[in-house]
C-alpha atoms as a printed R data frame, in Angstrom:
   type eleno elety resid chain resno       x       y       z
1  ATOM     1    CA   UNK     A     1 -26.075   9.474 -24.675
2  ATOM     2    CA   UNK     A     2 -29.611   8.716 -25.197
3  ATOM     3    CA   UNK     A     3 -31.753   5.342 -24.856
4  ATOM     4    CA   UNK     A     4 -31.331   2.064 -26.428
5  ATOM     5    CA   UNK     A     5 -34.628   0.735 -26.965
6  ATOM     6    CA   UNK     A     6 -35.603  -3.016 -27.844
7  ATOM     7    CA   UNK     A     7 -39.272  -3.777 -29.562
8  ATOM     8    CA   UNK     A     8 -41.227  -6.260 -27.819
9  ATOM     9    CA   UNK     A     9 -44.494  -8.362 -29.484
10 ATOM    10    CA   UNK     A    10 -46.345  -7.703 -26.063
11 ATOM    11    CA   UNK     A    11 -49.348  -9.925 -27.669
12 ATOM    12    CA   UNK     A    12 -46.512 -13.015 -28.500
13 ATOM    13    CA   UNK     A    13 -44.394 -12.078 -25.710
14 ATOM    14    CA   UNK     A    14 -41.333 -12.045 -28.122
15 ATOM    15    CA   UNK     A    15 -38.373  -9.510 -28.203
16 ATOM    16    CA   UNK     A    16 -37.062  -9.246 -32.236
17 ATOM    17    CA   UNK     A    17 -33.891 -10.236 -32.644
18 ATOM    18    CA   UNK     A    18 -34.095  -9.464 -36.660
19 ATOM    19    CA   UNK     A    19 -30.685  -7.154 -37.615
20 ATOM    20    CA   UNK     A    20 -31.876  -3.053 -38.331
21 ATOM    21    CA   UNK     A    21 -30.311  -1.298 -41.200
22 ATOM    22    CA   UNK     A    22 -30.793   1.580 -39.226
23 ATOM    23    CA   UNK     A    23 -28.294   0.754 -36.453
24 ATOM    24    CA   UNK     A    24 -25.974  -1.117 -37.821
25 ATOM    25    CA   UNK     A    25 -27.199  -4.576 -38.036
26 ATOM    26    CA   UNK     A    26 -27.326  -5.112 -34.780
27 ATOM    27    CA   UNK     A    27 -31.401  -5.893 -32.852
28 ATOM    28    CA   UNK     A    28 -31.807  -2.517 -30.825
29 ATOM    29    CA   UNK     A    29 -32.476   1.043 -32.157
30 ATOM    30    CA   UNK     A    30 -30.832   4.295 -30.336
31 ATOM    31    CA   UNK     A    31 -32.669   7.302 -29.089
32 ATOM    32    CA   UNK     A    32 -36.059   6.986 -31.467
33 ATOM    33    CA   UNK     A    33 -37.810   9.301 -29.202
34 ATOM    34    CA   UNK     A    34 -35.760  11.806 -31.960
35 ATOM    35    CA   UNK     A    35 -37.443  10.619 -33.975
36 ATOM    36    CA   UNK     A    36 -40.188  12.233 -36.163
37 ATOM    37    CA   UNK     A    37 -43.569  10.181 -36.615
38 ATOM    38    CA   UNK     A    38 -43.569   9.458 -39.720
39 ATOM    39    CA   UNK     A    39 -39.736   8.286 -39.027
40 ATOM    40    CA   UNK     A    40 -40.844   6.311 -36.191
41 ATOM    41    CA   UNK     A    41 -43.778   5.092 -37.625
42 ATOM    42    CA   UNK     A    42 -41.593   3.621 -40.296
43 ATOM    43    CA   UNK     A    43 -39.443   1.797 -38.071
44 ATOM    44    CA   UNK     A    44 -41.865  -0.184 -36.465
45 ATOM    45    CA   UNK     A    45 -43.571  -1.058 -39.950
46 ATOM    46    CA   UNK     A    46 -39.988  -2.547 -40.099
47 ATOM    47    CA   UNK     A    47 -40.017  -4.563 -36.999
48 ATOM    48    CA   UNK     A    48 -43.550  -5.599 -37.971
49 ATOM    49    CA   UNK     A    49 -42.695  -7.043 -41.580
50 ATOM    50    CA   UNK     A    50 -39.283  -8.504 -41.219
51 ATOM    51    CA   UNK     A    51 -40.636 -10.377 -37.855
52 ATOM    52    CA   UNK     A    52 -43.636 -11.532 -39.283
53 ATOM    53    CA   UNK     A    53 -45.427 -10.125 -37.094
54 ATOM    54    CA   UNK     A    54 -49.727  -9.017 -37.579
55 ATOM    55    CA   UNK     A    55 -50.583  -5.568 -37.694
56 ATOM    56    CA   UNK     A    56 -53.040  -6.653 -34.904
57 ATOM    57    CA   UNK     A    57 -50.545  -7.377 -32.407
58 ATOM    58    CA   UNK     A    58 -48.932  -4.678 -30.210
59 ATOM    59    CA   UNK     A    59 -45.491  -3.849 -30.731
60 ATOM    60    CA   UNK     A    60 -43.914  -1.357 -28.527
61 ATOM    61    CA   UNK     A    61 -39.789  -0.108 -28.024
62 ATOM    62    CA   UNK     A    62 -38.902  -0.367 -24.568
63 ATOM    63    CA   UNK     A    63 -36.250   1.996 -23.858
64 ATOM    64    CA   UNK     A    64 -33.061   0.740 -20.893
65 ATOM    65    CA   UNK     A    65 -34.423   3.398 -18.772
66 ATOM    66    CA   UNK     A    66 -38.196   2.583 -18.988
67 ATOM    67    CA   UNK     A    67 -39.024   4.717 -21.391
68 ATOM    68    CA   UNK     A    68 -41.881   3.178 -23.019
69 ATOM    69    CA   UNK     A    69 -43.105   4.410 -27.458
70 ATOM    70    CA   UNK     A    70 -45.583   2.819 -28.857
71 ATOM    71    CA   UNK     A    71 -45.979   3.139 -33.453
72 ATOM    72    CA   UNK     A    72 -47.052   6.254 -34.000
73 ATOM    73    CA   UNK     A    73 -51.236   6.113 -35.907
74 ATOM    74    CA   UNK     A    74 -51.924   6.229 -39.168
């Protein structure tokens, strides 16, 4: 079934709530450890933008069983 991961702004201490064209509208994202990087890294530019959030804070996907991915490098 895979993981449902939400991103957290660890340095606000905010979840985004923003709606993802890539699942549907809805705030979460499904299995993105299938991901590939550049795929991945992508998404996360996403979260990043549409939240307003600075490219110096960290943003990581925390998956519903603790699975933990952080944006890929540049």
């Amino acid at each position: 079934m895979g993981q449902y991961y939400k991103f957290i702004n660890t340095t606000k201490k905010l979840e985004s709530t923003i709606s993802l064209p890539f699942n549907f509208g809805l705030s979460w994202a499904k299995n993105l450890e299938s991901y590939s990087q550049e795929e991945l890294k992508d998404k996360f530019d996403y979260i990043r933008k549409n939240n307003n959030w600075s490219d110096e804070d960290e943003v990581i996907a925390i998956g519903d069983y603790g699975n933990i991915l952080y944006p890929p490098e540049d």
